[in-house]
N, CA, C and O of each residue as an XYZ file, in Angstrom:
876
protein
N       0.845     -1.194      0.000
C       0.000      0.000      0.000
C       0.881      1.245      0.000
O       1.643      1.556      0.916
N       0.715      1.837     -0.990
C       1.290      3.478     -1.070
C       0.609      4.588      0.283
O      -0.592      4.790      0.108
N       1.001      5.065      1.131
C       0.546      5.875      2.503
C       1.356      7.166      2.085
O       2.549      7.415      2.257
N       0.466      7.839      1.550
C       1.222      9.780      2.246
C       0.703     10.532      3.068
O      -0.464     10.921      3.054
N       1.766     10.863      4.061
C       2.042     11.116      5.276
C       1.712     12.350      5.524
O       2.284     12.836      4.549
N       1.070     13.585      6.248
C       1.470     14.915      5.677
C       1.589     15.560      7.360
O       0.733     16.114      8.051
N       2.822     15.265      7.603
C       3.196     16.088      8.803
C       4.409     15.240      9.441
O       4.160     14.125      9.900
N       5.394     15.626      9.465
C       6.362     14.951     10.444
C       6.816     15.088     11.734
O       7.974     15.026     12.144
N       5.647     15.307     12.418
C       5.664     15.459     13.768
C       5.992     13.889     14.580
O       5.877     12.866     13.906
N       6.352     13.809     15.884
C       6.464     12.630     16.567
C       5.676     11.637     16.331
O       6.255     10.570     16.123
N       4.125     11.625     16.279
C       3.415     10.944     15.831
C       3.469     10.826     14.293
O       3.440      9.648     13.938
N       3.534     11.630     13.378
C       3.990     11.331     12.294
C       4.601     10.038     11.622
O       4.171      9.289     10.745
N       5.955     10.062     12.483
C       7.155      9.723     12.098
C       6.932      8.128     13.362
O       7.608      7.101     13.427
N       5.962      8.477     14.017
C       5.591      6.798     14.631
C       4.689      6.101     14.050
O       4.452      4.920     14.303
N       4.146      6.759     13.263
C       3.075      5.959     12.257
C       3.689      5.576     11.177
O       3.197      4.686     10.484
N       5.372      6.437     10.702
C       5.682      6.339      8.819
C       6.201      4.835      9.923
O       5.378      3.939      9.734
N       6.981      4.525     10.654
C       7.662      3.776     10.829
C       7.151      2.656     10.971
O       7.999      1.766     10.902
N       6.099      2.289     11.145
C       5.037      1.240     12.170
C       4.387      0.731     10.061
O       4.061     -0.393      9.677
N       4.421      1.804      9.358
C       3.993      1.498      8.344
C       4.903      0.869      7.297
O       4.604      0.164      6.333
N       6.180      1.332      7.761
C       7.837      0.644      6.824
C       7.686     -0.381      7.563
O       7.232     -1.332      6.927
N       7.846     -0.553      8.468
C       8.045     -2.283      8.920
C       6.802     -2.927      8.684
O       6.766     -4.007      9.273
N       5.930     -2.712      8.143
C       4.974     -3.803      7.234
C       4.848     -4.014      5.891
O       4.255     -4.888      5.259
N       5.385     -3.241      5.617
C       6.315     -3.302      3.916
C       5.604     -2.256      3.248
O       5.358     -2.327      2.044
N       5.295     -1.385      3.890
C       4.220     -0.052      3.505
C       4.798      0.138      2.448
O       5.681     -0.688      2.216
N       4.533      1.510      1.128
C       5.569      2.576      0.755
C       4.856      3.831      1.183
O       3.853      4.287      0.635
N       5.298      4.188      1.915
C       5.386      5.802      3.016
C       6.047      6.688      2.086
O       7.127      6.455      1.543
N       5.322      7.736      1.933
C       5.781      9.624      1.577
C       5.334     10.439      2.518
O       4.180     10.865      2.555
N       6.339     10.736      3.439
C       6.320     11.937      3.997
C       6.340     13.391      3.935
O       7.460     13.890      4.046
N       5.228     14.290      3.762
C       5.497     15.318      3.392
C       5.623     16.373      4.864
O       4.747     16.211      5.714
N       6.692     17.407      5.118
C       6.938     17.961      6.345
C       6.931     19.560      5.395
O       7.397     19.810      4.284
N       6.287     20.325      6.261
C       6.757     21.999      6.022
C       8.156     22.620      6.199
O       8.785     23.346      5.429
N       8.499     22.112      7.495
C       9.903     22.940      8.087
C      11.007     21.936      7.179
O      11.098     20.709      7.136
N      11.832     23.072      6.448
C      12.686     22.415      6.290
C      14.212     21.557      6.803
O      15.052     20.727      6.458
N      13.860     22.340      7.707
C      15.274     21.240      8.673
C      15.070     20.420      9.385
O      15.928     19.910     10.106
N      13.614     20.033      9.338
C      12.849     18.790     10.011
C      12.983     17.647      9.184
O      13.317     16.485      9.418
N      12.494     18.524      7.711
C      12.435     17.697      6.783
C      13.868     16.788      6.058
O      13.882     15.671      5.541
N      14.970     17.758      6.270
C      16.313     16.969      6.394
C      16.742     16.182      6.999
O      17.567     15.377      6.568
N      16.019     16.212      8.893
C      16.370     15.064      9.540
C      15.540     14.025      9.883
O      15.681     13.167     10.755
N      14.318     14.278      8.787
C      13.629     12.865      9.005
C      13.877     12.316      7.387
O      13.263     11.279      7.138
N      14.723     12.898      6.225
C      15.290     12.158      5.431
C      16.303     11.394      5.639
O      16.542     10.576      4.751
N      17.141     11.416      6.772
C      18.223     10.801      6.947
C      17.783      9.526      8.331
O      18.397      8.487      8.573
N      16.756      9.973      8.921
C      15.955      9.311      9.991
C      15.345      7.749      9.693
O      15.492      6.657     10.242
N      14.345      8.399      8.165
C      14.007      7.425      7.432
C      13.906      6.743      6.436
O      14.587      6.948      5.431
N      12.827      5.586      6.564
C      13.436      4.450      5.483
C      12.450      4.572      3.802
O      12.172      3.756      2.923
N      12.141      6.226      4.045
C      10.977      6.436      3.181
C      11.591      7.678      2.104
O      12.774      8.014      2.166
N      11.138      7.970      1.645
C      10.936      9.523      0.838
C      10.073     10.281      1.832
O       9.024      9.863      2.322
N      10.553     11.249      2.023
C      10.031     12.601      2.730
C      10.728     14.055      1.743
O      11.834     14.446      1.371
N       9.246     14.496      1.641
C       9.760     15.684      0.734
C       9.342     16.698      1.466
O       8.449     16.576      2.304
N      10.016     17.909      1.188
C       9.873     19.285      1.960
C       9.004     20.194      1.616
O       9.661     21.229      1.732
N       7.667     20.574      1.172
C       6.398     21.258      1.171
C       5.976     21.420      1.849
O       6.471     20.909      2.854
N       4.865     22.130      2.041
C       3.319     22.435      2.565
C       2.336     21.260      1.631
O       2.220     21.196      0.407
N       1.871     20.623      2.410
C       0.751     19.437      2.119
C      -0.264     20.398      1.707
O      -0.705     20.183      0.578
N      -0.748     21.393      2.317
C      -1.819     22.178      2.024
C      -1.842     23.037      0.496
O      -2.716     23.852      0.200
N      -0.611     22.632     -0.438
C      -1.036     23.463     -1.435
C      -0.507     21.895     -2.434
O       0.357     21.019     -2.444
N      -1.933     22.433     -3.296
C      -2.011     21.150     -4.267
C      -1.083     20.709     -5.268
O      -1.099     19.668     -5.924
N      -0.437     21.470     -5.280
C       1.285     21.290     -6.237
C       1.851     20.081     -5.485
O       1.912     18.927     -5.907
N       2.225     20.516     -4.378
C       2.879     19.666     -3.429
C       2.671     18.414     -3.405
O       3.617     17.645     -3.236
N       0.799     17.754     -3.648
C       0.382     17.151     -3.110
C       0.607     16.329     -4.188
O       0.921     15.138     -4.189
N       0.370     17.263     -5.326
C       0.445     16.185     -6.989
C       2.172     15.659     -7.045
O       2.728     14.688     -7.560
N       2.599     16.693     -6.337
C       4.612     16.530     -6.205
C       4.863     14.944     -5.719
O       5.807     14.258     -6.111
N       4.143     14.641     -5.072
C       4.293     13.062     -4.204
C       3.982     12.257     -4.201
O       3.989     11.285     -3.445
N       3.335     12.709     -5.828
C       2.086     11.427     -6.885
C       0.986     10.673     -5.812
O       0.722      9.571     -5.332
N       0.620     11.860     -5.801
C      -1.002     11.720     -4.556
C      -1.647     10.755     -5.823
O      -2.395      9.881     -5.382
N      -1.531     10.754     -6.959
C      -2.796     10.070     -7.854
C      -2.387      8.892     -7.485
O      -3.309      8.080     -7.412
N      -1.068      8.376     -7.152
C      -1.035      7.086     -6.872
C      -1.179      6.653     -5.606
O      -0.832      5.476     -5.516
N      -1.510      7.073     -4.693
C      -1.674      6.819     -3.229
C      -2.829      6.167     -2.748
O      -3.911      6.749     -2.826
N      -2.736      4.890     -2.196
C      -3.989      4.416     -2.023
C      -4.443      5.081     -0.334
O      -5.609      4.815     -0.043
N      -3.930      5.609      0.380
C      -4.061      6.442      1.045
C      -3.429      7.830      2.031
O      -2.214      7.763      2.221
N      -3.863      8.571      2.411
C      -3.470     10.127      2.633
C      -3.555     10.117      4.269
O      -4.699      9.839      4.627
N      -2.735     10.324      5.262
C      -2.732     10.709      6.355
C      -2.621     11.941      6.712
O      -1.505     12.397      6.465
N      -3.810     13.125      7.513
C      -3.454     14.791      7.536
C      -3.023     14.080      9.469
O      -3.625     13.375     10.279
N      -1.580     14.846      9.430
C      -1.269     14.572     10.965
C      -0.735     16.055     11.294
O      -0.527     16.250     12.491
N      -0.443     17.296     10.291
C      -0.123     18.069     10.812
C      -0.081     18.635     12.347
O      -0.827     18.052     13.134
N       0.561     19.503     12.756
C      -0.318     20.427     13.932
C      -1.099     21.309     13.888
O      -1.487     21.962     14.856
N      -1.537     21.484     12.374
C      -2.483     22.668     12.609
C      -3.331     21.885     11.559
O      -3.110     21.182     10.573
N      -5.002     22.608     12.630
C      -6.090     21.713     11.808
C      -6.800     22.340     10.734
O      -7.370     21.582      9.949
N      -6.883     23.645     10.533
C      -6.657     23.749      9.619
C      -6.031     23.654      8.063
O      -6.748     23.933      7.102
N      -4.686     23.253      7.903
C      -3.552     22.417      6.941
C      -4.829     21.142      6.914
O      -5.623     20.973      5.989
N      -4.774     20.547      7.861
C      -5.423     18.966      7.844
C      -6.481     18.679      7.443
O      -6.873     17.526      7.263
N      -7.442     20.243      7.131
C      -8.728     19.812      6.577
C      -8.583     20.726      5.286
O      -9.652     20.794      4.679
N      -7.769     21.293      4.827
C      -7.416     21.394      3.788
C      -6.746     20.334      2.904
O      -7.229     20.002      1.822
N      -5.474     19.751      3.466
C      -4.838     18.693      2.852
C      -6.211     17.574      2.660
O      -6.523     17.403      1.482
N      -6.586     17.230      3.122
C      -7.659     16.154      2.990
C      -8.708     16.124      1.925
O      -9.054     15.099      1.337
N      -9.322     17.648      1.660
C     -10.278     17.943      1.229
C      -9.867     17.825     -0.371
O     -10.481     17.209     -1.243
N      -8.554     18.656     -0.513
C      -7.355     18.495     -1.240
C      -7.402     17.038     -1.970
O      -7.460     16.912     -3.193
N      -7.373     16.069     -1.142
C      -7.161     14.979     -1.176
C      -8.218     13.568     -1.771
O      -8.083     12.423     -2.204
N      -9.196     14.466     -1.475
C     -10.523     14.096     -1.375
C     -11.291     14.142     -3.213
O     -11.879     13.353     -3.953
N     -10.741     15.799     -3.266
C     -10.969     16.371     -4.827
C     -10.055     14.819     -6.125
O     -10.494     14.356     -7.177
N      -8.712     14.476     -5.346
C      -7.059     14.335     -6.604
C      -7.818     12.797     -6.073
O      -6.954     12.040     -5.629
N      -9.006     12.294     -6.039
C      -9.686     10.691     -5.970
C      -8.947      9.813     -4.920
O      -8.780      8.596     -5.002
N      -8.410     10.881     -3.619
C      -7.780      9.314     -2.663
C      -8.648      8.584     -2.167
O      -9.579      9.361     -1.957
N      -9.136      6.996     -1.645
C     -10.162      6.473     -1.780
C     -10.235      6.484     -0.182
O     -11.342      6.488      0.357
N      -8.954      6.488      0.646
C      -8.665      6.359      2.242
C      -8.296      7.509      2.515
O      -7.256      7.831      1.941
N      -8.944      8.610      3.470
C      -8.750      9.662      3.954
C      -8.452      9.540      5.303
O      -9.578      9.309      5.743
N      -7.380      9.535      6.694
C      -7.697      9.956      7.771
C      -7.099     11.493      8.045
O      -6.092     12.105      7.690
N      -7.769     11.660      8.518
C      -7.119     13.208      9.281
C      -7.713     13.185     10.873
O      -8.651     12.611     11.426
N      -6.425     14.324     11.390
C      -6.305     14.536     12.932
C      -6.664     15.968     13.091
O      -6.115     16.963     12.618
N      -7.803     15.850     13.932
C      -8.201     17.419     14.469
C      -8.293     17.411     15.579
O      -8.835     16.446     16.118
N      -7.845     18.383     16.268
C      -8.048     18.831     17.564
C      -9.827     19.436     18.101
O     -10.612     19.011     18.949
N      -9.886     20.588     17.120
C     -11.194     21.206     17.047
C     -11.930     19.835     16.680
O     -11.484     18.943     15.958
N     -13.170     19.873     17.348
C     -14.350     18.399     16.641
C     -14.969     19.776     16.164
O     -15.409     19.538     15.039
N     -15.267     21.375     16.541
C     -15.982     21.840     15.579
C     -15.544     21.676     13.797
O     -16.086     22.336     12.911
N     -14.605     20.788     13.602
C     -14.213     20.336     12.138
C     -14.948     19.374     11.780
O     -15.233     19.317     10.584
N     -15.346     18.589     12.475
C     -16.019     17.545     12.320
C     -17.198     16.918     11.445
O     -17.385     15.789     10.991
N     -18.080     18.387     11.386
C     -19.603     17.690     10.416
C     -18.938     18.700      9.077
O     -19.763     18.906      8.187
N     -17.658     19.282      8.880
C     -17.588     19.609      7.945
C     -16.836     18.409      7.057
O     -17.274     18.187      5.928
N     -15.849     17.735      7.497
C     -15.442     16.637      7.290
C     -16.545     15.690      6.399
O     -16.963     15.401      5.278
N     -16.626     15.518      7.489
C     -17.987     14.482      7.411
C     -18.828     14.660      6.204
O     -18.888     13.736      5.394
N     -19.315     15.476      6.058
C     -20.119     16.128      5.176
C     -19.646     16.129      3.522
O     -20.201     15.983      2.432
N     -18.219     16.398      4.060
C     -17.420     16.031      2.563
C     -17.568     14.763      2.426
O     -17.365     14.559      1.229
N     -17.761     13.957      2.845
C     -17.411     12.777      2.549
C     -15.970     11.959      3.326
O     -15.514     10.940      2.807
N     -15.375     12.529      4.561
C     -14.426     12.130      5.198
C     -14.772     11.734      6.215
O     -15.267     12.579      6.961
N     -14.694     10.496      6.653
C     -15.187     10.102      7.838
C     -14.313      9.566      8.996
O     -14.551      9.542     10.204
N     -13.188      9.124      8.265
C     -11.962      8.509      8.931
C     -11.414      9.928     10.076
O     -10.544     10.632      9.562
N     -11.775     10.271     11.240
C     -11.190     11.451     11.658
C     -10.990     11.103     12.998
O     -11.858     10.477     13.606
N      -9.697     11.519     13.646
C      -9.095     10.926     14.666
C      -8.860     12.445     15.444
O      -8.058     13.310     15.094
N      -9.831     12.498     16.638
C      -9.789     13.624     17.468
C      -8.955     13.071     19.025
O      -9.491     12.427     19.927
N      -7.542     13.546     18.976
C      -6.913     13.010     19.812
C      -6.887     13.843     21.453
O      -6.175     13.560     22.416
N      -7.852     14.854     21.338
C      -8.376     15.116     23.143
C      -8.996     14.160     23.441
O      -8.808     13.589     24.515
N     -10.131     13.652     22.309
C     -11.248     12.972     23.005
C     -11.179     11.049     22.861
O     -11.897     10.159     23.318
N      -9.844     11.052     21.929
C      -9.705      9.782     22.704
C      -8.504      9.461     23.608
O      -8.050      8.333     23.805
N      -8.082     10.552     24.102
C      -7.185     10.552     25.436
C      -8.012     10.412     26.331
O      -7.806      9.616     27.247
N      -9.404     11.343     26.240
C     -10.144     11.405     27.535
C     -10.766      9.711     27.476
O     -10.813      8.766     28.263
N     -11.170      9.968     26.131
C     -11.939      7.621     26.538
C     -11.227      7.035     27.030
O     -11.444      6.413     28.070
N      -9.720      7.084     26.155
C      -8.901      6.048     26.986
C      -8.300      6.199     28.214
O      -7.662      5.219     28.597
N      -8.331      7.174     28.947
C      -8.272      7.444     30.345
C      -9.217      6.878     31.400
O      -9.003      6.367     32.499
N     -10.281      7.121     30.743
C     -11.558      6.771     31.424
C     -12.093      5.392     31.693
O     -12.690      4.844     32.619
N     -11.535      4.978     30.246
C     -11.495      3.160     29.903
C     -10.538      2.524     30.916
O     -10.914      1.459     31.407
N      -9.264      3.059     31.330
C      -8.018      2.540     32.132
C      -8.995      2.490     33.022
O      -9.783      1.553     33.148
N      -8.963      3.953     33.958
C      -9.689      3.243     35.261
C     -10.757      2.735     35.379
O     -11.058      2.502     36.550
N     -11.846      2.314     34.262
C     -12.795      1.054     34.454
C     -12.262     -0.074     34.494
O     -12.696     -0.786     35.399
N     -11.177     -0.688     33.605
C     -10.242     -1.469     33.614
C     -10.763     -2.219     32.098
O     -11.048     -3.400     31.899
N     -10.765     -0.995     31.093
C     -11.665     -1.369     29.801
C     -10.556     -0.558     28.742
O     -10.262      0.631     28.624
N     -10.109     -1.770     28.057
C      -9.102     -0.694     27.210
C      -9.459     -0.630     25.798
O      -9.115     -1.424     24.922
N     -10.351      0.636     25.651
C     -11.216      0.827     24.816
C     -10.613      1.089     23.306
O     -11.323      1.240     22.311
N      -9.259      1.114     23.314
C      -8.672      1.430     22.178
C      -8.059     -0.057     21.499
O      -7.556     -0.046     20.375
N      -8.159     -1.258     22.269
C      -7.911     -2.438     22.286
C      -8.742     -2.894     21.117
O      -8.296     -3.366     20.071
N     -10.258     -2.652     21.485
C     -11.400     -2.790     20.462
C     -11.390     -1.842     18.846
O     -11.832     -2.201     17.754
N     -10.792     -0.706     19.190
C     -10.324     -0.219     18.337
C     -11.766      0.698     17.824
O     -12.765      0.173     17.331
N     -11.556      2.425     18.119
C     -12.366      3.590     18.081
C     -12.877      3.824     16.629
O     -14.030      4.247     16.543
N     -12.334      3.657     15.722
C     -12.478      3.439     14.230
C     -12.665      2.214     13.770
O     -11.773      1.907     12.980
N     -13.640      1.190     13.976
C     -14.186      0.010     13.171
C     -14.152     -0.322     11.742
O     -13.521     -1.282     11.300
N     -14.901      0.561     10.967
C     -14.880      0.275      9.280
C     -15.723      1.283      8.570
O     -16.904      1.374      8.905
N     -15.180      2.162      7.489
C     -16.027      2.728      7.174
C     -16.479      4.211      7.995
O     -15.833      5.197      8.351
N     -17.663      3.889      8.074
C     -18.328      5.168      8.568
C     -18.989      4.936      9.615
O     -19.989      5.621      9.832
N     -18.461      3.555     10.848
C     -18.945      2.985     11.745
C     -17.870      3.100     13.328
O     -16.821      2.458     13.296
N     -18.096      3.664     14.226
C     -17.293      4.003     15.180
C     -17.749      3.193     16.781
O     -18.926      2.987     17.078
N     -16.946      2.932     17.395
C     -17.351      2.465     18.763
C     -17.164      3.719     19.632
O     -16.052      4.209     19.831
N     -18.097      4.124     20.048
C     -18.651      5.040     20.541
C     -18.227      5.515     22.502
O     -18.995      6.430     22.796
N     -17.563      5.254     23.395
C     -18.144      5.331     24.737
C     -18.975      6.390     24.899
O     -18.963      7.070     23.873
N     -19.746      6.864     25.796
C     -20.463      8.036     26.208
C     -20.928      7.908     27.731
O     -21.705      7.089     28.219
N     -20.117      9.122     28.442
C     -20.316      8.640     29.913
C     -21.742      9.985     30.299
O     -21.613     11.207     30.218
N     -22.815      9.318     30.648
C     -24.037      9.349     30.363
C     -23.972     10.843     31.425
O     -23.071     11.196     32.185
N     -25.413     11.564     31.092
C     -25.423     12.798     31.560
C     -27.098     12.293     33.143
O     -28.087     11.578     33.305
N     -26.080     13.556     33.962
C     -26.913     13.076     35.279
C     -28.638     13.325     35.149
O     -29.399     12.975     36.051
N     -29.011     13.845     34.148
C     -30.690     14.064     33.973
C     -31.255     12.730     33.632
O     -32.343     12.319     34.037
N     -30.122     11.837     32.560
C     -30.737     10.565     32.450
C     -30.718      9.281     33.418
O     -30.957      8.120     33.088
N     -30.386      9.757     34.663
C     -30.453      8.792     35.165
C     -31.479      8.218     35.687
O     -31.825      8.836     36.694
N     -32.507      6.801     35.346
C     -33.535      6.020     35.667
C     -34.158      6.188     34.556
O     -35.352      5.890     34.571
N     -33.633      6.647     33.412
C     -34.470      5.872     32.666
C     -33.888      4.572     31.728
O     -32.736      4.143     31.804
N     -34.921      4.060     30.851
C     -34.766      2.798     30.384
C     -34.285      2.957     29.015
O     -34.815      3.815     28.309
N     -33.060      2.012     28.424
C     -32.663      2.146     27.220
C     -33.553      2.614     25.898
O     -33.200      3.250     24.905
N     -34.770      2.088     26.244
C     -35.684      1.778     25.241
C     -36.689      3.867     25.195
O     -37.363      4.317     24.268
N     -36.433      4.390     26.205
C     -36.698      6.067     26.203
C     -35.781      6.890     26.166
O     -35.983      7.990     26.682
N     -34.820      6.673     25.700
C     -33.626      7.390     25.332
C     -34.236      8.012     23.414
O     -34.848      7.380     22.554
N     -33.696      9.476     23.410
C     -34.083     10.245     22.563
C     -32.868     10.311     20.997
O     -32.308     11.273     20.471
N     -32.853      9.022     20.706
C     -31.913      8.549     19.955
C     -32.022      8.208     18.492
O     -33.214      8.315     18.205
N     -31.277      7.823     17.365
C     -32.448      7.281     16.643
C     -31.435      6.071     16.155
O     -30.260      6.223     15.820
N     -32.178      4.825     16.198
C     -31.233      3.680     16.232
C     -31.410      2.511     15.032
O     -31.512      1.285     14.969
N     -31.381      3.683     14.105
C     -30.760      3.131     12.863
C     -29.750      3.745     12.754
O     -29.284      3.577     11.628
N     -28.849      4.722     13.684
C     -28.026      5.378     13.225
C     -26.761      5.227     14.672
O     -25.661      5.774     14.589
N     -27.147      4.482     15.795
C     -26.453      4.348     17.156
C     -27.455      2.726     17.430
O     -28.598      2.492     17.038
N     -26.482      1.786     18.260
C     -26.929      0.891     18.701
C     -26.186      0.520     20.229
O     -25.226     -0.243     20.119
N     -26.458      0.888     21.383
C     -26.039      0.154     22.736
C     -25.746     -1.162     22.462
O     -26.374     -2.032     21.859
N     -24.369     -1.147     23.175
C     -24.203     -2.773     23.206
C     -23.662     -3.136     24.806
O     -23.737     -4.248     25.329
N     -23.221     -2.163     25.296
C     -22.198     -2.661     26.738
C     -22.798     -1.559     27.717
O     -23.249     -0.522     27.230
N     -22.810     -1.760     29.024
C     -22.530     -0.568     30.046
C     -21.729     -0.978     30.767
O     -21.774     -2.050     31.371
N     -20.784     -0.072     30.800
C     -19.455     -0.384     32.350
C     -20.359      0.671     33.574
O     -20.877      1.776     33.735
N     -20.057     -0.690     34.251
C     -20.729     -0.221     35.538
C     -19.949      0.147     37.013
O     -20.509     -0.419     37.952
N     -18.904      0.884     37.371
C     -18.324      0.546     38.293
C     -16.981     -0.613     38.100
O     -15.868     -0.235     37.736
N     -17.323     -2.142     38.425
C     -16.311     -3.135     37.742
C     -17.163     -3.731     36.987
O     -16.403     -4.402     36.288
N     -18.383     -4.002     36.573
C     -19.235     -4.399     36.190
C     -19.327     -3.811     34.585
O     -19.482     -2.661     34.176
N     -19.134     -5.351     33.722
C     -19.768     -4.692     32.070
C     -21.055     -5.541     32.041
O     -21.104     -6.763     32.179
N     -21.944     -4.821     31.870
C     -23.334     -5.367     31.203
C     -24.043     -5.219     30.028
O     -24.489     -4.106     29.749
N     -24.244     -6.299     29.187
C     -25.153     -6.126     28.255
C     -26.216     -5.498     28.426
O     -26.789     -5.291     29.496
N     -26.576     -5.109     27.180
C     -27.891     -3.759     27.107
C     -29.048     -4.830     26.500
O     -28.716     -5.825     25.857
N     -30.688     -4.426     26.847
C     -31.764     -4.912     26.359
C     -32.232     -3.335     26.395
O     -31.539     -2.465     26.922
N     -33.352     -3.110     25.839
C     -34.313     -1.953     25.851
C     -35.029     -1.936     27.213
O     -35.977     -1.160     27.325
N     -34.731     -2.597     28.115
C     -35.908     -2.464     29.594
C     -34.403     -2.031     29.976
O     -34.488     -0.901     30.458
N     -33.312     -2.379     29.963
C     -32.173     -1.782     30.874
C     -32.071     -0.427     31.780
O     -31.771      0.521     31.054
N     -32.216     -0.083     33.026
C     -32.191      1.123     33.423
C     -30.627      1.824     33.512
O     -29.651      1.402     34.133
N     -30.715      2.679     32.919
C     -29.452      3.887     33.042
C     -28.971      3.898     34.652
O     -29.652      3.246     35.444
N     -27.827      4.621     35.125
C     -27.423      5.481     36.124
C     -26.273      6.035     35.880
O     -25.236      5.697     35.311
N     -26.800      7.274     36.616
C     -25.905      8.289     36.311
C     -24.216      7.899     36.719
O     -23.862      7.455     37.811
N     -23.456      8.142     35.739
C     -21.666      7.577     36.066
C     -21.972      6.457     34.934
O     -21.024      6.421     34.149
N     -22.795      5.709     34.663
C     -22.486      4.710     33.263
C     -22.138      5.254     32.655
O     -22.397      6.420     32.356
N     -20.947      4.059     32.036
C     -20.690      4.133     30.514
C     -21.424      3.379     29.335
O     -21.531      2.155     29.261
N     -21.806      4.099     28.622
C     -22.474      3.032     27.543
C     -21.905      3.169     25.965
O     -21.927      4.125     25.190
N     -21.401      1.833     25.830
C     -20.595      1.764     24.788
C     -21.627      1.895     23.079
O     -22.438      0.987     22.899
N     -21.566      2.522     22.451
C     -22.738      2.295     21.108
C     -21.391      2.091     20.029
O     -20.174      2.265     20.093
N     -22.536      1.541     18.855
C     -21.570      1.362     17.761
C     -22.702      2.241     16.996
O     -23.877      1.896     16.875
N     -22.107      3.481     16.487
C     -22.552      4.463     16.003
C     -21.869      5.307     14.458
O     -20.796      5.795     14.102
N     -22.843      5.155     14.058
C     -22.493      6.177     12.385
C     -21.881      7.667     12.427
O     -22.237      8.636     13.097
N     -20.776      7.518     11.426
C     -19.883      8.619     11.931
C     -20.234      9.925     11.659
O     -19.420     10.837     11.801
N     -21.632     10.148     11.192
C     -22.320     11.192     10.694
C     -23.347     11.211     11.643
O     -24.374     11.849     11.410
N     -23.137     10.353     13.082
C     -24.301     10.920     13.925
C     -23.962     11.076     15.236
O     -24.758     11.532     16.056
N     -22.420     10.607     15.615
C     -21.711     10.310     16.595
C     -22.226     11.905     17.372
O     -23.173     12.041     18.146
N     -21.143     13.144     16.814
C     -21.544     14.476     17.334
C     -23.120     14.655     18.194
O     -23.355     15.159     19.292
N     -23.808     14.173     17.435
C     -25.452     14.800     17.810
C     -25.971     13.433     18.985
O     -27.068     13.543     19.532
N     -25.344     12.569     19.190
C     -25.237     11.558     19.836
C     -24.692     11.975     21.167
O     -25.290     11.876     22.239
N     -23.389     12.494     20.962
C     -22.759     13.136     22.069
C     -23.595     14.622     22.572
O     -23.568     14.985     23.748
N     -24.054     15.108     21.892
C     -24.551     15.800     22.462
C     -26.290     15.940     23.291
O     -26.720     16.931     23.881
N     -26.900     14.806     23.106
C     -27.959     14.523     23.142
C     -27.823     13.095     25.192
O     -28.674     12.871     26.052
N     -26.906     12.780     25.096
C     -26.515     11.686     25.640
C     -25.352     12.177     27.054
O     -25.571     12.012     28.254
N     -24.478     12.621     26.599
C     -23.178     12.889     27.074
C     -23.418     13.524     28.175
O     -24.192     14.474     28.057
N     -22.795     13.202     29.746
C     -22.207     14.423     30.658
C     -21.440     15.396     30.016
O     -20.415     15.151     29.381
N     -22.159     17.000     30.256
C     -20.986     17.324     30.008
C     -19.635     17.722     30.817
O     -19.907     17.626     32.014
N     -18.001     18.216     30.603
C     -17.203     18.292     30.998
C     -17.304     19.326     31.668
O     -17.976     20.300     31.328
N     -16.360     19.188     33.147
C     -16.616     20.101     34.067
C     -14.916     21.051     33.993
O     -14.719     22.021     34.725
């Protein structure tokens, strides 16, 4: 598989590598150029010195041949440009990394669904440790446009029953609640309490309105 890279940040450059030792072919594209010198000599790839965000660049690294595009920059802006970018020159695998989730239904909307918001799965997988649920094990990105969801439930819903939740479930499905040490399967008579987690496997075009409909919010 052809992978271009577009940021050579730490994570970057832990993903080109994780992708050379599976017999990837990795293109790294980095802005700074003296970054970009020492992750040519670093690695076992081509890394070229551009801005990912301007489409010269992108055609520079024979994006037409790439069966997929990674936006890892630090700025999320670049990343939803490079993508969109990316999106236009027919790449068929898009992920990109945003900080802002207000990026999110714009993404989406394009047609990008692959999007890796790394506050909010620091906060799951934090949250998952001390349940003793390692939610990234199962893996937050499933297939497609299908996501495993946690959502640590908001204190108004507590006592009611799966089955009166204001949801719409052709588009989210409950499957788990961590309870304390306790994981339990979900039925529609199941009663909520407040501090559950309830795990859904949810469409990546409904996740947002899910979270917001569902979710404690952060204090």
């Amino acid at each position: 598989m052809r992978v271009i890279i577009a940021g050579g940040g730490d994570t970057g450059v832990e993903l080109a590598n994780a992708l050379i030792s599976e017999g990837h072919e990795v293109i790294v594209i980095e802005k700074d150029k003296q970054r970009a010198e020492e992750l040519a000599e670093r690695l076992d790839c081509l890394v070229i010195h551009g801005n990912a965000a301007h489409p010269q660049v992108l055609k520079d690294s024979g994006i037409d041949q790439a069966d997929a595009l990674i936006a890892m920059t630090g700025n999320d802006r670049d990343n939803v440009i490079i993508s969109l970018i990316a999106k236009t020159m027919g790449v068929k695998r898009i992920i990109t990394k945003i900080e802002d989730t207000g990026y999110n239904d714009l993404l989406i909307y394009m047609g990008i669904n692959n999007i890796i918001n790394p506050s909010r799965l620091i906060s799951f997988q934090a949250l998952s440790i001390l349940k003793d649920f390692n939610i990234l094990n199962l893996s937050i990105i499933l297939r497609g446009d299908t996501r495993l969801l946690p959502i640590k439930i908001a204190k108004e819903l507590d006592g009611k029953k799966i089955k009166e939740l204001d949801i719409d479930y052709d588009k989210a499905r409950p499957i788990l609640i961590l309870r304390g040490d306790e994981s339990l399967f979900i039925d529609e008579n199941t009663t909520i309490r407040y501090n559950d987690i309830i795990l859904f496997l949810v469409k990546a075009k409904y996740q947002d309105e899910l979270l917001r409909k569902l979710a404690e919010e952060p204090k």
